[in-house]
N, C-alpha and C positions, 0 to 999 in steps of 0.2 A: 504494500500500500504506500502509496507517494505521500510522503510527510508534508506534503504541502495544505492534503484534504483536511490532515489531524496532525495538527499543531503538539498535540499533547493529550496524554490521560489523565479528565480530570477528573479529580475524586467529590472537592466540594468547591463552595465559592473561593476558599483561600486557598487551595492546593492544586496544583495539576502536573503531575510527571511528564518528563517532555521526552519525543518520542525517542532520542538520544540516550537515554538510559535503560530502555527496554531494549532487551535481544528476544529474538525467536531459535525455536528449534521446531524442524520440522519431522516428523517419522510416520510411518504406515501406522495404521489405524486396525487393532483386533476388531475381530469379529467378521461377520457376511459381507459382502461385498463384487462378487461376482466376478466380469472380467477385472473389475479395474481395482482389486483390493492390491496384486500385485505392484501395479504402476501410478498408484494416486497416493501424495504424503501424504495426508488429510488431517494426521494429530497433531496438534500444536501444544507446544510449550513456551509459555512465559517468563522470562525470566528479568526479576529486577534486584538489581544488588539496594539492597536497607537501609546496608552500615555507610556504603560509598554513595549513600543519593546528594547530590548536591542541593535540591531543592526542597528538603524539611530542618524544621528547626531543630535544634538540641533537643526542647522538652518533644516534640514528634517523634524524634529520631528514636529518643529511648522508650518512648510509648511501644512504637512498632514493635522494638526490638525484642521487648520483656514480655508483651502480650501475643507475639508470634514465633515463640522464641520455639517449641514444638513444630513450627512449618520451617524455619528457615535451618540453611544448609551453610555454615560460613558465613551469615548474614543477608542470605542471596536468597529469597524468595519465588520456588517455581509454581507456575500455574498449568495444569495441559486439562485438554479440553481435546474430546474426541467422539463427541455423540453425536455431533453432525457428517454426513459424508462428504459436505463441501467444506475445504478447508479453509475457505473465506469466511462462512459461517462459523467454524469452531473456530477460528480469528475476534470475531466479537464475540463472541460468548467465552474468552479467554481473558478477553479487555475488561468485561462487567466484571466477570469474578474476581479480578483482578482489582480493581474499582471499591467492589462490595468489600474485600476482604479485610481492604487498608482501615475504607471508611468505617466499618466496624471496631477494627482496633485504635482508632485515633479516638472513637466517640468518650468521652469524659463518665468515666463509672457513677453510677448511679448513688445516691445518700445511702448509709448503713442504716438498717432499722434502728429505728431507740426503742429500747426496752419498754415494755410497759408491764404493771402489775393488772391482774384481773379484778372487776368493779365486785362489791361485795355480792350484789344480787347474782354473778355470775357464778361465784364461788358454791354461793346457795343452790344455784339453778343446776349444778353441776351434782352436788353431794345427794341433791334429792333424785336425780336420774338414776345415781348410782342405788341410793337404799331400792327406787321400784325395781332395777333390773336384777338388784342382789334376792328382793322377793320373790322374783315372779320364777327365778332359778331354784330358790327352796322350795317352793309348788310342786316343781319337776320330780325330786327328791322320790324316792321310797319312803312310806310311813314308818318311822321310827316303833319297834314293837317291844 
């Protein structure tokens, strides 16, 4: 794809990887495919280095690094995509997951719950479920003789 169409991957308003720091790899594609599974690449791989991106900040950079730390390989981030038979299409569905993945880990973690103690009627509402349920099991019981 001519880098002229797509300037760059952008992930949100503040970020976009430029197509400069993405490589491809291309290779034959498992599964069915008839004549042309021998002679068509069709799987793509993505590949963007993390640690060497020049266009995140410090605080992104270590965001990525620590929350993706299980996907990356050396710091180096791969994507492949092969569910389509056209390798153009597993091309952009290589670019979204790519996209989704970042913008996932860049998103700011959400508040820790705060503890809270239970209101008294709950306490109550709670002890009395238990006495009917512990009843209705003695019921169950063989007669004591």
């Amino acid at each position: 794809m001519p880098a002229a169409h797509r300037p760059g991957l952008r992930i949100d308003a503040g970020l976009t990887i430029p197509e400069s720091e993405l490589s491809w790899r291309f290779s034959r594609s498992s599964g069915p495919g008839g004549q042309g599974v021998n002679t068509a690449d069709s799987r793509v791989e993505l590949i963007w280095d993390v640690a060497g991106s020049t266009v995140l900040s410090p605080l992104q950079r270590e965001r990525l690094l620590e929350r993706l730390s299980s996907r990356l390989v050396g710091g180096v981030l791969t994507i492949a995509a092969s569910e389509h038979r056209a390798q153009l299409r597993n091309r952009d569905a290589a670019r979204a997951r790519l996209a989704d993945v970042v913008a996932d880990a860049l998103r700011p973690s959400s508040p820790s719950r705060r503890r809270t103690k239970p209101s008294r009627g709950a306490k109550e509402r709670r002890l009395a479920a238990k006495k009917r349920r512990t009843y209705v099991k003695q019921l169950r019981r063989p007669p004591l003789d």
